[in-house]
N, C-alpha and C positions, 0 to 999 in steps of 0.2 A: 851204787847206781846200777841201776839193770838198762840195758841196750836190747830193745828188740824191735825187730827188721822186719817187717811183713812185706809178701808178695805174694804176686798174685800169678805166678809163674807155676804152672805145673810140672814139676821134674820127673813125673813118673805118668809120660804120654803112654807109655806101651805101644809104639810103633817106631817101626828106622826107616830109611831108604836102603833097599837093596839094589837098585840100577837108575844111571840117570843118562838121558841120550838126548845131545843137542837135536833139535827140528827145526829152528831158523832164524835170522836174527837173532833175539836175547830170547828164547821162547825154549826150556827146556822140559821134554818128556818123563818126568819122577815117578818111580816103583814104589810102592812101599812093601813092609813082609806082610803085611795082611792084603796086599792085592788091588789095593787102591790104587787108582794110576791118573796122574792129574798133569797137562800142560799149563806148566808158570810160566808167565809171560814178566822176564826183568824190566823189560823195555820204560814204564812210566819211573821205576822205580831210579836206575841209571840216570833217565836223563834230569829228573831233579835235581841229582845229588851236586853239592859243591865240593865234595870233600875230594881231594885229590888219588886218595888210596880206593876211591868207590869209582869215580871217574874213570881212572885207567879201563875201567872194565867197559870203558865204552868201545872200545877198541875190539874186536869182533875176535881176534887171535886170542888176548889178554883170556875176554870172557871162555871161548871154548875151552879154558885149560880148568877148568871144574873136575873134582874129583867126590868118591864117597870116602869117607874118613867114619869111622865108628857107628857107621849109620845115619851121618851128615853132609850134605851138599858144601863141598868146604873149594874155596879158589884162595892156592898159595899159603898153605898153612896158616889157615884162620885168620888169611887178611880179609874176606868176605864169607861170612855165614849167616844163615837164616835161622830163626826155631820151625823147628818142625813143623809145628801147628800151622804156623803161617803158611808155608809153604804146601800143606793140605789142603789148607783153605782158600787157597792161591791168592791170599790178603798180601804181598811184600809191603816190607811198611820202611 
């Protein structure tokens, strides 16, 4: 028996973030190394959520503790991460 897994995931975006600077509410300012710079706004995405580990972030202290981790917007060792792309795109899903 053969197991194969398709996605439709690109692992090989060619871009990171290299600086990310809260601006107000859930609304953070992202660098990328190619010079892209995009305002993501978490806000719609937060107040949907049910899940209790997404929720806390509704907490304005919780959320400004965001960090860059290997070139990803990471809060609390990858209790909250985005892909890339999305966050280019400023799609949070």
């Amino acid at each position: 028996m053969k197991i194969v897994e398709e996605s439709s995931v690109d692992y090989d975006i060619g871009f990171c973030l290299i600086s990310a600077e809260y601006i107000s509410k859930y609304k953070i300012l992202i660098v990328f190394d190619d010079s892209i710079e995009k305002i993501v706004d978490f806000d719609s995405f937060l107040s949907k959520s049910q899940h209790p580990s997404i929720r806390k972030y509704q907490n304005i202290i919780n959320f400004k503790q965001f960090k860059i981790i290997n070139g990803n917007l990471n809060w609390n060792n990858y209790d909250m991460i985005f892909p890339l792309s999305d966050l280019r795109n400023g799609t949070i899903k």
